[in-house]
C-alpha atoms as one frame of an Amber mdcrd trajectory, in Angstrom:
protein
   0.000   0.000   0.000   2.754   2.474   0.941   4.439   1.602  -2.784   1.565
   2.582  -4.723   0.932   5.879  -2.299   5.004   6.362  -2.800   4.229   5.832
  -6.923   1.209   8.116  -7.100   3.071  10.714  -4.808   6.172  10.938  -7.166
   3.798  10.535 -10.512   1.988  13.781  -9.351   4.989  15.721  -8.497   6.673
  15.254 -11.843   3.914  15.781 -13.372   3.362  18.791 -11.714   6.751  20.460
 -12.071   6.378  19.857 -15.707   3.130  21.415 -16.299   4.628  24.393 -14.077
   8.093  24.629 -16.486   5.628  24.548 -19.337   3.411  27.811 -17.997   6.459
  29.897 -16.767   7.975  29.443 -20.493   5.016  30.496 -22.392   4.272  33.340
 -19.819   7.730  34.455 -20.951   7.487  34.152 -24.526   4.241  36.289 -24.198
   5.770  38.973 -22.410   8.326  39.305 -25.319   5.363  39.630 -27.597   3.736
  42.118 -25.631   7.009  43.916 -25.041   7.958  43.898 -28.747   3.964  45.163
 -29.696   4.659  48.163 -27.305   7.638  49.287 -29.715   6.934  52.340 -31.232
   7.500  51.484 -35.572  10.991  53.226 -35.141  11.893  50.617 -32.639  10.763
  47.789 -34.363  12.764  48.692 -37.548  15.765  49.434 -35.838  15.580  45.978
 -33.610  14.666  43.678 -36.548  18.395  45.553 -37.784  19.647  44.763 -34.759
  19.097  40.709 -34.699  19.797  40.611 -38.507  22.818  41.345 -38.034  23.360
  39.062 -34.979  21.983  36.605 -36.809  19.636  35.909 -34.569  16.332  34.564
 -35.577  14.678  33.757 -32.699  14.327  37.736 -31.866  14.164  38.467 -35.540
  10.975  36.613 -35.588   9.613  38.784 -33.118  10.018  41.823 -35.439   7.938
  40.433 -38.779   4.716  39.384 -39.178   3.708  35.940 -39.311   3.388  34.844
 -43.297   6.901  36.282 -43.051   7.669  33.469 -41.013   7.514  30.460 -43.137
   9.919  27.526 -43.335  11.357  28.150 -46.370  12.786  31.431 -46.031  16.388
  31.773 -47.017  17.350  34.758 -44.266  21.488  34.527 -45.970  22.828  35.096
 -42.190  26.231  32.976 -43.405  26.785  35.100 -46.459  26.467  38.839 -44.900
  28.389  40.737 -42.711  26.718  43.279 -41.542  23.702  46.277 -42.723  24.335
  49.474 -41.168  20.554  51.325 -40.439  21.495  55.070 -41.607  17.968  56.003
 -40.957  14.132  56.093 -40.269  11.776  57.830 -41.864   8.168  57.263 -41.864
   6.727  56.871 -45.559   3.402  60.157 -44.939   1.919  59.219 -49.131  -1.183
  57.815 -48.037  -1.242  55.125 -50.898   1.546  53.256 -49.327  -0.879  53.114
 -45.472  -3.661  52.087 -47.609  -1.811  49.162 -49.271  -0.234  48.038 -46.156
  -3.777  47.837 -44.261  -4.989  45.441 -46.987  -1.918  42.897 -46.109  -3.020
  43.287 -42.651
């Protein structure tokens, strides 16, 4: 009786520590997100720079939107070196805001 109270004990603990792990990393990987959506657009350009040239694509992923994401995109990180960001400018022609809200 004790074995089987001693196997259920340790079965629920595991399984509990797991199902915690599992929470605390997606809790994380939303406050990225929500961190990353409170960028102003200067921010986001500059950061998606930023992890480009890192190489990173983890955090480069949180800078584009998701059909930007698929599997077979070629992102080059072994062949360059480096893309300097001279500036920012936001585009004010009102036919380019209308075109992007229609890919939204």
């Amino acid at each position: 009786m004790k074995k089987i109270a001693l196997v259920i004990l340790s079965l629920f603990i595991i399984l509990t520590g797991c199902s915690t792990t599992k929470t605390q990393q997606i809790s994380s990987q939303k406050q990225a997100l929500d961190s990353q959506r409170l960028l102003q657009p200067k921010q986001v350009v500059e950061n998606y720079f930023k992890y480009l040239n890192e190489k990173n694509k983890k955090a480069l992923f949180t800078t584009i939107t998701e059909w930007q994401k698929a599997p077979n995109v070629e992102w080059g990180f072994d062949i360059r070196e480096y893309i300097k960001l001279i500036s920012v400018n936001e585009e004010t022609n009102p036919v380019f805001k209308v075109v992007s809200q229609k890919l939204k």
